[in-house]
C-alpha positions as CSV (number, residue, x, y, z in Angstrom):
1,X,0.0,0.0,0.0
2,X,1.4,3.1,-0.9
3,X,-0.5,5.4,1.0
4,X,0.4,4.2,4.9
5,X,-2.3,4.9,7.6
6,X,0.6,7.4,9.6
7,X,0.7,9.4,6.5
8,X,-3.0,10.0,5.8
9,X,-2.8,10.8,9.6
10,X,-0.3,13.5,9.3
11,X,-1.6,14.4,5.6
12,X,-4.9,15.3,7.3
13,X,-3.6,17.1,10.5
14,X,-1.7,19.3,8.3
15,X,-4.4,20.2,6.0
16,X,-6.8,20.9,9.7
17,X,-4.1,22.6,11.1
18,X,-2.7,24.8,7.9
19,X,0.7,24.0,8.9
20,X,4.1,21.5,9.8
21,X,3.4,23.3,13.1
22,X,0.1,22.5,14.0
23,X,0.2,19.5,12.8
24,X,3.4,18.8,14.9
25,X,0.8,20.0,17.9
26,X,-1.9,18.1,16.9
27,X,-0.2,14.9,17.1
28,X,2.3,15.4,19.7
29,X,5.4,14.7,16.9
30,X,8.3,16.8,16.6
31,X,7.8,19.5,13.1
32,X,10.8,17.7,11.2
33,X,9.2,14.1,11.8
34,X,5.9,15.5,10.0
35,X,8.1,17.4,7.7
36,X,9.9,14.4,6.7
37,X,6.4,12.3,6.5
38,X,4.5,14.8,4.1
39,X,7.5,15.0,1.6
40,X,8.0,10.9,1.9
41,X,3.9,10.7,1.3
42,X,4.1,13.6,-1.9
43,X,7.4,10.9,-3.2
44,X,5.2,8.0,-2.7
45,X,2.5,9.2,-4.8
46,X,4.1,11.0,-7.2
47,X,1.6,14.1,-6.3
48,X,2.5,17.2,-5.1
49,X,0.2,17.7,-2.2
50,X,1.4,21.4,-1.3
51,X,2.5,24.5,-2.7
52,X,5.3,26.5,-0.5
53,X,4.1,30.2,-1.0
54,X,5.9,32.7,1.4
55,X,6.6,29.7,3.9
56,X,3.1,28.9,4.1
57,X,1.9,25.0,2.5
58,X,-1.3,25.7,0.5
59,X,-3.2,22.6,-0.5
60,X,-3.0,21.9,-4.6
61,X,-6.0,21.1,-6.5
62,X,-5.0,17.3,-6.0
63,X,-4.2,17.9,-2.2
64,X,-8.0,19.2,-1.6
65,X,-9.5,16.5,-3.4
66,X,-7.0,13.6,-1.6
67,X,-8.2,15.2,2.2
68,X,-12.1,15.1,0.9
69,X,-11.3,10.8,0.6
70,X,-9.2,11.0,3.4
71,X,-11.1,13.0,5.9
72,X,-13.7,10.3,5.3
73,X,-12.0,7.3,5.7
74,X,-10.0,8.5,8.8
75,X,-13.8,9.3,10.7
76,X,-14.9,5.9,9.8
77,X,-11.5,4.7,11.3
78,X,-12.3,6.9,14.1
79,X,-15.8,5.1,14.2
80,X,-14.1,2.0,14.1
81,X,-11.7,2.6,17.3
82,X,-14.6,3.7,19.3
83,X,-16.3,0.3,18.5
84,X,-13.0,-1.5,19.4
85,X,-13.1,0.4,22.6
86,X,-16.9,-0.4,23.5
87,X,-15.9,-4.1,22.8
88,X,-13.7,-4.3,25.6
89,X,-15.9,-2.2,27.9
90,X,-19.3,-4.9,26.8
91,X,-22.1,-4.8,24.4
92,X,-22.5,-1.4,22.2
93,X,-23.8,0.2,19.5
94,X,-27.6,1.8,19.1
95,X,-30.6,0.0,19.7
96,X,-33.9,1.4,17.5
97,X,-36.9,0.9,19.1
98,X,-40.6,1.6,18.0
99,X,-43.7,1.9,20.7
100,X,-47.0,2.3,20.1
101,X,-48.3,5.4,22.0
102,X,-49.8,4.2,24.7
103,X,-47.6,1.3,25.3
104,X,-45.0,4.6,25.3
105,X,-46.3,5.9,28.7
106,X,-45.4,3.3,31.3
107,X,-44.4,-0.1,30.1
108,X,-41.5,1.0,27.5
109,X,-40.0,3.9,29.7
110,X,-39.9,1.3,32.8
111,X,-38.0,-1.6,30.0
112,X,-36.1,1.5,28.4
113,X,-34.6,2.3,32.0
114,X,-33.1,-1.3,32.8
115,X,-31.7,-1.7,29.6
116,X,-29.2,1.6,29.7
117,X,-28.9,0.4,32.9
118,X,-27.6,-2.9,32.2
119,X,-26.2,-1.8,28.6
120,X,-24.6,1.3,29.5
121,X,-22.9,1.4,26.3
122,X,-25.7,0.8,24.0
123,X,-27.7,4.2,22.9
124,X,-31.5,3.9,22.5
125,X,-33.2,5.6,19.9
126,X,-37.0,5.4,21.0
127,X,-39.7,6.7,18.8
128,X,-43.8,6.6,19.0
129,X,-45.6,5.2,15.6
130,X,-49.4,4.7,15.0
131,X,-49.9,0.7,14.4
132,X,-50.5,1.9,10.6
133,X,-46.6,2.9,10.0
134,X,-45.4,0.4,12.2
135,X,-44.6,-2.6,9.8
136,X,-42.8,-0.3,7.2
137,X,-40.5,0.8,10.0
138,X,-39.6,-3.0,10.9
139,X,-39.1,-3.9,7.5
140,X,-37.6,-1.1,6.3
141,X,-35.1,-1.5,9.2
142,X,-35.4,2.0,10.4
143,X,-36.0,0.3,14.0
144,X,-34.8,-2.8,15.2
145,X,-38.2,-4.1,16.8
146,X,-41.7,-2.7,17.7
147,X,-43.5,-3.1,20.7
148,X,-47.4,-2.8,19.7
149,X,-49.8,-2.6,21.5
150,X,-51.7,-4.8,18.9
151,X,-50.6,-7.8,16.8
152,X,-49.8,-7.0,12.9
153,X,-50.8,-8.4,10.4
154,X,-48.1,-9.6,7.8
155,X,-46.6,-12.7,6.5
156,X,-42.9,-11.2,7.0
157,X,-43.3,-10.0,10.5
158,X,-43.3,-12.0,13.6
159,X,-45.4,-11.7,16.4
160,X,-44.6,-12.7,20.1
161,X,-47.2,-11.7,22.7
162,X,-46.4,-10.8,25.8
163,X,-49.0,-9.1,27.7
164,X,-52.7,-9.1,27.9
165,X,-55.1,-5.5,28.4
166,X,-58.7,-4.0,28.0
167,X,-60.2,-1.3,26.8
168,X,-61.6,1.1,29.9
169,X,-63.9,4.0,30.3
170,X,-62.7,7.1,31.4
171,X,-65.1,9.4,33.1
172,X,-64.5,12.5,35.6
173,X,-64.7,12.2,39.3
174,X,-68.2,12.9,40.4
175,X,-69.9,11.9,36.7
176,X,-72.8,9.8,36.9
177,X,-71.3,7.0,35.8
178,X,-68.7,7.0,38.6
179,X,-71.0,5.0,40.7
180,X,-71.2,1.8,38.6
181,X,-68.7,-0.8,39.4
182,X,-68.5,-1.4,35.5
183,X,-69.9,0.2,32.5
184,X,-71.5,-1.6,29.1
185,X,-71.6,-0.5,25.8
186,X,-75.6,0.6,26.4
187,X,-74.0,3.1,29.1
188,X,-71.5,4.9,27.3
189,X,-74.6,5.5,24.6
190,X,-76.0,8.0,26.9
191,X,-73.3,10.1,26.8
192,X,-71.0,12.5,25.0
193,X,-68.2,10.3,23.6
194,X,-65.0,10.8,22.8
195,X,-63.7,8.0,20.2
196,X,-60.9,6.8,18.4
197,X,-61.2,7.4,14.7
198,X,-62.7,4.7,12.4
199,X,-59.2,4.6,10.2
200,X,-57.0,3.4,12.9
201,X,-57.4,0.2,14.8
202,X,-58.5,1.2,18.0
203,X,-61.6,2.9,16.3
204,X,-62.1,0.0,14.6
205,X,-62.2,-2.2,17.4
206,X,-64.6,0.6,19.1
207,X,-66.8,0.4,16.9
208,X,-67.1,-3.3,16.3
209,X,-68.0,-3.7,20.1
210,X,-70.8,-1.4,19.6
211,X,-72.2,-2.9,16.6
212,X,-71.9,-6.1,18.3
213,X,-73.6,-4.3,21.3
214,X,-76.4,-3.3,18.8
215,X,-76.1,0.3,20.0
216,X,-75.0,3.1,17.4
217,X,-72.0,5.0,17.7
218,X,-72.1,8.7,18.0
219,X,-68.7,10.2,18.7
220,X,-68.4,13.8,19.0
221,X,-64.7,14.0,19.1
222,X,-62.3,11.8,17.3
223,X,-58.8,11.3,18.2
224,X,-55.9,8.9,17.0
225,X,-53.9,9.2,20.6
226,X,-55.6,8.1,23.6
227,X,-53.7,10.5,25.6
228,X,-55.5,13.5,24.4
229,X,-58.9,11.5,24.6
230,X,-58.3,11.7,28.6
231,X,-57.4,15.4,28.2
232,X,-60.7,15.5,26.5
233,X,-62.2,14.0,29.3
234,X,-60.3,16.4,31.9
235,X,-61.4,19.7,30.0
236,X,-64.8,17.9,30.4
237,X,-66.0,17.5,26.7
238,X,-67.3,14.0,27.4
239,X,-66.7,10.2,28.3
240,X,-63.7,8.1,26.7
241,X,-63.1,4.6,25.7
242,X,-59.5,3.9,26.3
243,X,-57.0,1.5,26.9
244,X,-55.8,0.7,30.3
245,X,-52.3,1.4,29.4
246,X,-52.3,4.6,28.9
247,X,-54.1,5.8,31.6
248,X,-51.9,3.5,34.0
249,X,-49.0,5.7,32.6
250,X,-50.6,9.0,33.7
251,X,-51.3,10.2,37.2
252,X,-55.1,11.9,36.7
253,X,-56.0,12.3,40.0
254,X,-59.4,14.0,38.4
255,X,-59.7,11.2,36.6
256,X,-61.6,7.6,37.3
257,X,-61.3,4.4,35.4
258,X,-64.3,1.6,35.1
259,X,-63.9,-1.7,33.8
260,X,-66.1,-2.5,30.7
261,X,-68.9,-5.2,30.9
262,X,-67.9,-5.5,27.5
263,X,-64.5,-6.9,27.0
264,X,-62.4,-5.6,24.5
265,X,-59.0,-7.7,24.6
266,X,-55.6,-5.9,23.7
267,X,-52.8,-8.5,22.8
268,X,-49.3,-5.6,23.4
269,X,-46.7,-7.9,20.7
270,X,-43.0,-7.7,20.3
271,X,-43.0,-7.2,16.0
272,X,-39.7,-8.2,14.5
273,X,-39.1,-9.1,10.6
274,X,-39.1,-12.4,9.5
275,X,-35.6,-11.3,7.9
276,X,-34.2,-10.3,11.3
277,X,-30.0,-11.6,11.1
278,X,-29.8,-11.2,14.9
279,X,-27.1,-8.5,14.6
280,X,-28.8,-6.2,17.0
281,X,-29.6,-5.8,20.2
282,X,-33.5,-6.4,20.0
283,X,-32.9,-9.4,21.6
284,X,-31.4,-8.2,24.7
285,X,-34.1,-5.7,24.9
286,X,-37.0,-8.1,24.4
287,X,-35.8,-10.3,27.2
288,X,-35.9,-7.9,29.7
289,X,-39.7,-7.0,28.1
290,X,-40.6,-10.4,29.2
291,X,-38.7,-9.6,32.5
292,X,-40.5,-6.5,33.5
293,X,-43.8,-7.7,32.6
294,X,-43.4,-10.6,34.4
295,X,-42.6,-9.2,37.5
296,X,-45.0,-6.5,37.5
297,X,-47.9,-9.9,37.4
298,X,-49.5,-10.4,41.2
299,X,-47.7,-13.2,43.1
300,X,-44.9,-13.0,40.7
Protein backbone atom coordinates (compact mmCIF):
# COMPACT_ATOMS: atom_id res chain seq x y z
CA UNK A 1 0.00 0.00 0.00
CA UNK A 2 1.40 3.06 -0.93
CA UNK A 3 -0.53 5.42 1.04
CA UNK A 4 0.41 4.23 4.92
CA UNK A 5 -2.29 4.95 7.58
CA UNK A 6 0.61 7.37 9.56
CA UNK A 7 0.68 9.39 6.53
CA UNK A 8 -2.97 10.01 5.85
CA UNK A 9 -2.84 10.82 9.59
CA UNK A 10 -0.26 13.51 9.31
CA UNK A 11 -1.56 14.36 5.63
CA UNK A 12 -4.88 15.32 7.28
CA UNK A 13 -3.58 17.09 10.50
CA UNK A 14 -1.71 19.31 8.25
CA UNK A 15 -4.43 20.22 6.01
CA UNK A 16 -6.85 20.89 9.67
CA UNK A 17 -4.08 22.60 11.12
CA UNK A 18 -2.67 24.84 7.85
CA UNK A 19 0.72 24.01 8.89
CA UNK A 20 4.07 21.49 9.79
CA UNK A 21 3.41 23.32 13.07
CA UNK A 22 0.07 22.50 14.02
CA UNK A 23 0.22 19.53 12.78
CA UNK A 24 3.45 18.79 14.91
CA UNK A 25 0.85 20.01 17.92
CA UNK A 26 -1.94 18.10 16.92
CA UNK A 27 -0.18 14.94 17.10
CA UNK A 28 2.34 15.39 19.68
CA UNK A 29 5.37 14.67 16.93
CA UNK A 30 8.25 16.82 16.61
CA UNK A 31 7.79 19.49 13.14
CA UNK A 32 10.83 17.68 11.19
CA UNK A 33 9.18 14.06 11.77
CA UNK A 34 5.93 15.51 9.98
CA UNK A 35 8.06 17.36 7.74
CA UNK A 36 9.91 14.44 6.75
CA UNK A 37 6.41 12.28 6.45
CA UNK A 38 4.49 14.77 4.09
CA UNK A 39 7.51 14.95 1.60
CA UNK A 40 8.03 10.93 1.93
CA UNK A 41 3.86 10.74 1.35
CA UNK A 42 4.10 13.57 -1.93
CA UNK A 43 7.39 10.95 -3.16
CA UNK A 44 5.21 7.97 -2.69
CA UNK A 45 2.45 9.16 -4.83
CA UNK A 46 4.13 10.98 -7.23
CA UNK A 47 1.63 14.06 -6.31
CA UNK A 48 2.50 17.17 -5.15
CA UNK A 49 0.19 17.71 -2.19
CA UNK A 50 1.38 21.43 -1.33
CA UNK A 51 2.53 24.48 -2.70
CA UNK A 52 5.32 26.47 -0.48
CA UNK A 53 4.05 30.24 -1.02
CA UNK A 54 5.88 32.74 1.43
CA UNK A 55 6.59 29.71 3.92
CA UNK A 56 3.13 28.90 4.05
CA UNK A 57 1.92 25.03 2.51
CA UNK A 58 -1.27 25.72 0.55
CA UNK A 59 -3.25 22.56 -0.51
CA UNK A 60 -3.04 21.87 -4.59
CA UNK A 61 -6.04 21.10 -6.49
CA UNK A 62 -4.96 17.29 -5.98
CA UNK A 63 -4.21 17.90 -2.15
CA UNK A 64 -7.98 19.24 -1.60
CA UNK A 65 -9.51 16.46 -3.45
CA UNK A 66 -7.05 13.61 -1.58
CA UNK A 67 -8.22 15.15 2.18
CA UNK A 68 -12.07 15.06 0.91
CA UNK A 69 -11.29 10.78 0.60
CA UNK A 70 -9.17 11.02 3.37
CA UNK A 71 -11.12 13.00 5.87
CA UNK A 72 -13.69 10.28 5.28
CA UNK A 73 -11.97 7.27 5.71
CA UNK A 74 -9.99 8.50 8.79
CA UNK A 75 -13.84 9.33 10.70
CA UNK A 76 -14.85 5.89 9.83
CA UNK A 77 -11.53 4.73 11.28
CA UNK A 78 -12.34 6.88 14.12
CA UNK A 79 -15.83 5.10 14.24
CA UNK A 80 -14.12 1.96 14.12
CA UNK A 81 -11.75 2.56 17.26
CA UNK A 82 -14.63 3.69 19.28
CA UNK A 83 -16.31 0.32 18.49
CA UNK A 84 -13.01 -1.53 19.43
CA UNK A 85 -13.12 0.36 22.64
CA UNK A 86 -16.88 -0.39 23.51
CA UNK A 87 -15.91 -4.15 22.82
CA UNK A 88 -13.71 -4.27 25.65
CA UNK A 89 -15.86 -2.17 27.86
CA UNK A 90 -19.31 -4.89 26.82
CA UNK A 91 -22.14 -4.76 24.44
CA UNK A 92 -22.45 -1.38 22.24
CA UNK A 93 -23.82 0.21 19.49
CA UNK A 94 -27.59 1.85 19.10
CA UNK A 95 -30.63 0.04 19.70
CA UNK A 96 -33.88 1.43 17.47
CA UNK A 97 -36.92 0.90 19.14
CA UNK A 98 -40.56 1.59 17.98
CA UNK A 99 -43.67 1.92 20.71
CA UNK A 100 -47.01 2.31 20.08
CA UNK A 101 -48.29 5.39 21.96
CA UNK A 102 -49.76 4.16 24.73
CA UNK A 103 -47.61 1.32 25.31
CA UNK A 104 -44.96 4.60 25.33
CA UNK A 105 -46.33 5.85 28.65
CA UNK A 106 -45.39 3.34 31.31
CA UNK A 107 -44.39 -0.12 30.06
CA UNK A 108 -41.50 0.99 27.52
CA UNK A 109 -39.99 3.91 29.65
CA UNK A 110 -39.92 1.32 32.79
CA UNK A 111 -37.96 -1.62 29.98
CA UNK A 112 -36.12 1.46 28.45
CA UNK A 113 -34.58 2.30 31.97
CA UNK A 114 -33.10 -1.29 32.81
CA UNK A 115 -31.72 -1.69 29.60
CA UNK A 116 -29.16 1.62 29.73
CA UNK A 117 -28.92 0.39 32.90
CA UNK A 118 -27.60 -2.90 32.20
CA UNK A 119 -26.17 -1.82 28.62
CA UNK A 120 -24.58 1.30 29.50
CA UNK A 121 -22.88 1.36 26.26
CA UNK A 122 -25.66 0.84 24.04
CA UNK A 123 -27.74 4.15 22.87
CA UNK A 124 -31.50 3.91 22.50
CA UNK A 125 -33.18 5.60 19.93
CA UNK A 126 -36.98 5.36 21.00
CA UNK A 127 -39.68 6.74 18.84
CA UNK A 128 -43.77 6.59 18.95
CA UNK A 129 -45.58 5.22 15.60
CA UNK A 130 -49.39 4.67 15.00
CA UNK A 131 -49.93 0.68 14.42
CA UNK A 132 -50.51 1.94 10.62
CA UNK A 133 -46.62 2.86 10.04
CA UNK A 134 -45.35 0.39 12.22
CA UNK A 135 -44.60 -2.56 9.83
CA UNK A 136 -42.83 -0.26 7.22
CA UNK A 137 -40.47 0.77 10.00
CA UNK A 138 -39.63 -3.01 10.95
CA UNK A 139 -39.14 -3.92 7.55
CA UNK A 140 -37.57 -1.11 6.29
CA UNK A 141 -35.13 -1.51 9.22
CA UNK A 142 -35.40 2.03 10.36
CA UNK A 143 -36.05 0.34 13.96
CA UNK A 144 -34.75 -2.76 15.21
CA UNK A 145 -38.19 -4.13 16.82
CA UNK A 146 -41.72 -2.66 17.66
CA UNK A 147 -43.51 -3.08 20.74
CA UNK A 148 -47.36 -2.79 19.68
CA UNK A 149 -49.81 -2.64 21.50
CA UNK A 150 -51.71 -4.77 18.92
CA UNK A 151 -50.62 -7.75 16.83
CA UNK A 152 -49.84 -6.98 12.86
CA UNK A 153 -50.81 -8.37 10.42
CA UNK A 154 -48.12 -9.63 7.81
CA UNK A 155 -46.55 -12.68 6.49
CA UNK A 156 -42.95 -11.18 6.96
CA UNK A 157 -43.28 -10.00 10.49
CA UNK A 158 -43.34 -11.95 13.61
CA UNK A 159 -45.38 -11.67 16.40
CA UNK A 160 -44.61 -12.67 20.15
CA UNK A 161 -47.18 -11.72 22.74
CA UNK A 162 -46.40 -10.79 25.75
CA UNK A 163 -48.99 -9.11 27.67
CA UNK A 164 -52.73 -9.07 27.87
CA UNK A 165 -55.10 -5.49 28.35
CA UNK A 166 -58.72 -3.95 27.97
CA UNK A 167 -60.22 -1.32 26.79
CA UNK A 168 -61.58 1.05 29.90
CA UNK A 169 -63.94 3.96 30.29
CA UNK A 170 -62.68 7.10 31.37
CA UNK A 171 -65.12 9.41 33.12
CA UNK A 172 -64.49 12.47 35.63
CA UNK A 173 -64.65 12.23 39.32
CA UNK A 174 -68.15 12.88 40.37
CA UNK A 175 -69.92 11.88 36.72
CA UNK A 176 -72.82 9.81 36.88
CA UNK A 177 -71.34 7.03 35.78
CA UNK A 178 -68.68 7.05 38.60
CA UNK A 179 -71.00 4.98 40.74
CA UNK A 180 -71.22 1.81 38.58
CA UNK A 181 -68.67 -0.79 39.35
CA UNK A 182 -68.54 -1.43 35.54
CA UNK A 183 -69.85 0.22 32.55
CA UNK A 184 -71.50 -1.64 29.15
CA UNK A 185 -71.65 -0.47 25.78
CA UNK A 186 -75.58 0.64 26.36
CA UNK A 187 -74.02 3.11 29.13
CA UNK A 188 -71.51 4.93 27.25
CA UNK A 189 -74.60 5.51 24.64
CA UNK A 190 -76.04 7.96 26.86
CA UNK A 191 -73.34 10.14 26.84
CA UNK A 192 -70.98 12.50 25.04
CA UNK A 193 -68.17 10.28 23.57
CA UNK A 194 -65.02 10.78 22.82
CA UNK A 195 -63.74 7.98 20.25
CA UNK A 196 -60.91 6.77 18.35
CA UNK A 197 -61.16 7.44 14.72
CA UNK A 198 -62.66 4.75 12.43
CA UNK A 199 -59.18 4.58 10.19
CA UNK A 200 -57.03 3.36 12.93
CA UNK A 201 -57.40 0.24 14.76
CA UNK A 202 -58.50 1.24 18.01
CA UNK A 203 -61.59 2.93 16.26
CA UNK A 204 -62.14 -0.04 14.63
CA UNK A 205 -62.21 -2.25 17.44
CA UNK A 206 -64.63 0.58 19.10
CA UNK A 207 -66.83 0.41 16.85
CA UNK A 208 -67.07 -3.30 16.34
CA UNK A 209 -68.05 -3.68 20.12
CA UNK A 210 -70.80 -1.38 19.61
CA UNK A 211 -72.19 -2.86 16.56
CA UNK A 212 -71.87 -6.09 18.28
CA UNK A 213 -73.64 -4.32 21.26
CA UNK A 214 -76.44 -3.34 18.76
CA UNK A 215 -76.06 0.27 19.95
CA UNK A 216 -74.97 3.14 17.43
CA UNK A 217 -72.02 5.03 17.71
CA UNK A 218 -72.12 8.73 18.03
CA UNK A 219 -68.73 10.16 18.74
CA UNK A 220 -68.41 13.76 18.99
CA UNK A 221 -64.69 13.99 19.09
CA UNK A 222 -62.31 11.78 17.26
CA UNK A 223 -58.81 11.34 18.21
CA UNK A 224 -55.95 8.95 17.04
CA UNK A 225 -53.90 9.15 20.56
CA UNK A 226 -55.58 8.11 23.63
CA UNK A 227 -53.71 10.47 25.63
CA UNK A 228 -55.46 13.50 24.45
CA UNK A 229 -58.86 11.52 24.59
CA UNK A 230 -58.30 11.66 28.61
CA UNK A 231 -57.38 15.40 28.19
CA UNK A 232 -60.67 15.54 26.54
CA UNK A 233 -62.22 14.00 29.34
CA UNK A 234 -60.31 16.36 31.95
CA UNK A 235 -61.39 19.75 29.98
CA UNK A 236 -64.79 17.91 30.38
CA UNK A 237 -66.00 17.51 26.70
CA UNK A 238 -67.31 14.03 27.40
CA UNK A 239 -66.65 10.24 28.28
CA UNK A 240 -63.74 8.06 26.67
CA UNK A 241 -63.15 4.62 25.65
CA UNK A 242 -59.47 3.94 26.28
CA UNK A 243 -56.96 1.48 26.88
CA UNK A 244 -55.78 0.71 30.35
CA UNK A 245 -52.31 1.44 29.42
CA UNK A 246 -52.29 4.62 28.90
CA UNK A 247 -54.12 5.75 31.63
CA UNK A 248 -51.89 3.53 34.03
CA UNK A 249 -48.97 5.66 32.55
CA UNK A 250 -50.59 9.02 33.68
CA UNK A 251 -51.28 10.18 37.18
CA UNK A 252 -55.05 11.92 36.73
CA UNK A 253 -56.00 12.33 40.01
CA UNK A 254 -59.36 14.04 38.41
CA UNK A 255 -59.72 11.22 36.55
CA UNK A 256 -61.57 7.58 37.25
CA UNK A 257 -61.26 4.44 35.36
CA UNK A 258 -64.32 1.62 35.13
CA UNK A 259 -63.86 -1.67 33.80
CA UNK A 260 -66.12 -2.47 30.75
CA UNK A 261 -68.94 -5.22 30.87
CA UNK A 262 -67.94 -5.47 27.52
CA UNK A 263 -64.47 -6.93 27.04
CA UNK A 264 -62.35 -5.57 24.54
CA UNK A 265 -58.98 -7.65 24.61
CA UNK A 266 -55.59 -5.94 23.70
CA UNK A 267 -52.77 -8.49 22.79
CA UNK A 268 -49.27 -5.63 23.42
CA UNK A 269 -46.68 -7.91 20.68
CA UNK A 270 -43.01 -7.66 20.33
CA UNK A 271 -42.95 -7.16 16.01
CA UNK A 272 -39.73 -8.17 14.46
CA UNK A 273 -39.12 -9.14 10.60
CA UNK A 274 -39.10 -12.42 9.51
CA UNK A 275 -35.60 -11.30 7.89
CA UNK A 276 -34.24 -10.29 11.30
CA UNK A 277 -30.03 -11.62 11.05
CA UNK A 278 -29.75 -11.19 14.93
CA UNK A 279 -27.12 -8.48 14.64
CA UNK A 280 -28.80 -6.17 17.03
CA UNK A 281 -29.55 -5.82 20.16
CA UNK A 282 -33.51 -6.45 20.03
CA UNK A 283 -32.92 -9.38 21.63
CA UNK A 284 -31.36 -8.18 24.69
CA UNK A 285 -34.09 -5.67 24.92
CA UNK A 286 -36.96 -8.12 24.41
CA UNK A 287 -35.83 -10.26 27.15
CA UNK A 288 -35.90 -7.87 29.73
CA UNK A 289 -39.73 -6.96 28.06
CA UNK A 290 -40.57 -10.39 29.20
CA UNK A 291 -38.69 -9.63 32.54
CA UNK A 292 -40.45 -6.49 33.53
CA UNK A 293 -43.78 -7.70 32.55
CA UNK A 294 -43.44 -10.64 34.36
CA UNK A 295 -42.55 -9.21 37.51
CA UNK A 296 -44.98 -6.45 37.50
CA UNK A 297 -47.95 -9.86 37.39
CA UNK A 298 -49.48 -10.44 41.25
CA UNK A 299 -47.71 -13.19 43.10
CA UNK A 300 -44.86 -12.96 40.74
Amino acid sequence: MKFRLRQMEVFRAVMLTGSISGASKLLFTSQPAISRIVSHTEQTLGLSLFSRIKGKLVPTPEGEALFREVDEFYKQALRVDDFARGLAAGPSGTLNIASSPCLSRSLVPRVVTRFVQRYPNIRVNLRTTLLAGMAQEVLSNTVDLAVSVLPLEHPNLRMEPFTEGRMVCVVPRGHELAQMASVAIGDLARFTLIAHHPSIAFGQMVTAAFRQAGVPLVSRVDIHETDVACALVRAGAGIAMVDQFTVEGMAWNDLLVLPLADEIRLVPSIVRSAFDNGQTHADKFAELLRETVAGGRPGS
